[in-house]
N, C-alpha and C positions, 0 to 999 in steps of 0.2 A: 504494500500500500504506500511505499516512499515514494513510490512512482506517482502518484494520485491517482492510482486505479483500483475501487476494490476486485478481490479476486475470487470474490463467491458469488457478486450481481451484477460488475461489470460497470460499477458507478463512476463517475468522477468527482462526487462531493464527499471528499475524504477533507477530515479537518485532523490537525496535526496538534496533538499537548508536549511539542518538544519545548517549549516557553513556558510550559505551566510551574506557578511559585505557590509552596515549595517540592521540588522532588524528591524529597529525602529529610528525615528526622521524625524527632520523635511525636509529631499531630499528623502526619502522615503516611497515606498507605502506597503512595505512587513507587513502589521499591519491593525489593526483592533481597531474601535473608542470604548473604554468602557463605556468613560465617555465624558464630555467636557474636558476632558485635558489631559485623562490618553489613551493611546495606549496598546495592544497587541501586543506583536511581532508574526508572524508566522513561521511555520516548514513546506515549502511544497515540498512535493513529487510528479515527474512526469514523466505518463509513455511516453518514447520514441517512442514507437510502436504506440498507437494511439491518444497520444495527451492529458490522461485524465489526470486532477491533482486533489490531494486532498490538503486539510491547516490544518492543527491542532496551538491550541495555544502552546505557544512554557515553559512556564514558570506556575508552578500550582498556583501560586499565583495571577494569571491574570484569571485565567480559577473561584478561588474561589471570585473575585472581581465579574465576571461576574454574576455568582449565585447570589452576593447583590441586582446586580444594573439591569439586563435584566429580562424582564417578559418572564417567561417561556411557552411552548407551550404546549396546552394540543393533545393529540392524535386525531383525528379526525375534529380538530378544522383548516377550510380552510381557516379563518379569519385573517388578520394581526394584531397588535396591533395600527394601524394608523385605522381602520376600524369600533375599540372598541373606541376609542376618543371622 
């Protein structure tokens, strides 16, 4: 949807909350847990016409923390990592 296109209805009125104040702390949910203490902030885009949104992390520095610390998912694999525990 960076593109301004949604890709479930084909729209072009995608509006963009990569400006939205604040993305991160503690009166906010716009973020994502990395760690026990550390936050993500988010960048979401959403289409007006049917409702869809996407999140992307907002900052690469948070996206390379996540590569440290999150178990990645293998392709075909339906299993959570609460499952593999």
């Amino acid at each position: 949807m960076k593109n301004g296109n949604c890709p479930k209805c084909g729209s072009s009125e995608i509006y963009a909350g990569t400006d939205v104040f604040p993305k991160s702390g503690p009166f906010t949910c716009n973020a994502i847990p990395i760690g026990l203490t550390a936050m993500a902030p988010l960048d979401n885009y959403v289409c007006a016409a049917c409702g869809y949104l996407e999140s992307y992390i907002s900052q690469k520095e948070d996206i390379d923390r996540i590569r440290r610390k999150w178990p990645t998912v293998q392709a075909g694999d339906d299993a959570t990592p609460e499952d593999n525990a």
